[in-house]
C-alpha positions as semicolon CSV with decimal commas, in nm:
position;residue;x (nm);y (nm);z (nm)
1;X;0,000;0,000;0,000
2;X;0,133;0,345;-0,073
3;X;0,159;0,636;0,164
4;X;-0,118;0,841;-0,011
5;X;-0,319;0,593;-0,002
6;X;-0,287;0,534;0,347
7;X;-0,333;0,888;0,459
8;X;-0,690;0,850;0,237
9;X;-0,757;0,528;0,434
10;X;-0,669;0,690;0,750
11;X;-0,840;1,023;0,682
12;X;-1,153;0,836;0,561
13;X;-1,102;0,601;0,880
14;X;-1,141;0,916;1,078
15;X;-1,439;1,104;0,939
16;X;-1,619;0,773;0,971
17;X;-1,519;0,706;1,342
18;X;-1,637;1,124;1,363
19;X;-1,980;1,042;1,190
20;X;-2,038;0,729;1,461
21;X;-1,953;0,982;1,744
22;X;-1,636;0,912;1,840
23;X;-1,687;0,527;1,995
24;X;-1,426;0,318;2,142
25;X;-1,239;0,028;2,092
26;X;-1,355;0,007;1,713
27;X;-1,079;0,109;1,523
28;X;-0,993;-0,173;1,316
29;X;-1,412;-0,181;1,195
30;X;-1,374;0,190;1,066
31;X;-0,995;0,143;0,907
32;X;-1,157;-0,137;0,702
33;X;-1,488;0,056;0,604
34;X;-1,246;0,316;0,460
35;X;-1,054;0,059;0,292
36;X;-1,350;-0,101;0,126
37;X;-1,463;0,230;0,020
38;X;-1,158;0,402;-0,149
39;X;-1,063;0,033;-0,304
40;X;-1,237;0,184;-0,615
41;X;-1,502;-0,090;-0,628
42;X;-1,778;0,097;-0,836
43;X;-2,062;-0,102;-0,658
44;X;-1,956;0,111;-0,265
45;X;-2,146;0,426;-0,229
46;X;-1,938;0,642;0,004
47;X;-2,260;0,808;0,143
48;X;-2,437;0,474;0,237
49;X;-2,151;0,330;0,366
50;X;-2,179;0,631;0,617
51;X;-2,497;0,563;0,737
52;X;-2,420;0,235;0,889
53;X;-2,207;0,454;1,154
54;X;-2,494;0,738;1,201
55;X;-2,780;0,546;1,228
């Protein structure tokens, strides 16, 4: 993995854990949401993917 890519992951990582308000202990859940996201599969919608965490 490259370094840009990783700063993506772990900025995405981080608006997600934001958007879920903040929770513990479930790092590892949002790091791979962001992965799955940015992997450029066209079928992931960003914005539903975000919802899981909100609702």
């Amino acid at each position: 993995m490259t370094d840009s890519m990783e700063d993506r992951i772990r900025t995405r990582a981080h608006q997600l854990w934001e958007l879920a308000g903040r929770p513990e202990g479930r790092d590892d859940e949002f790091w791979r949401e962001a992965e799955r996201e940015l992997s450029g599969d066209p079928t992931i919608n960003a914005d539903e993917a975000s919802d899981k965490f909100t609702e």
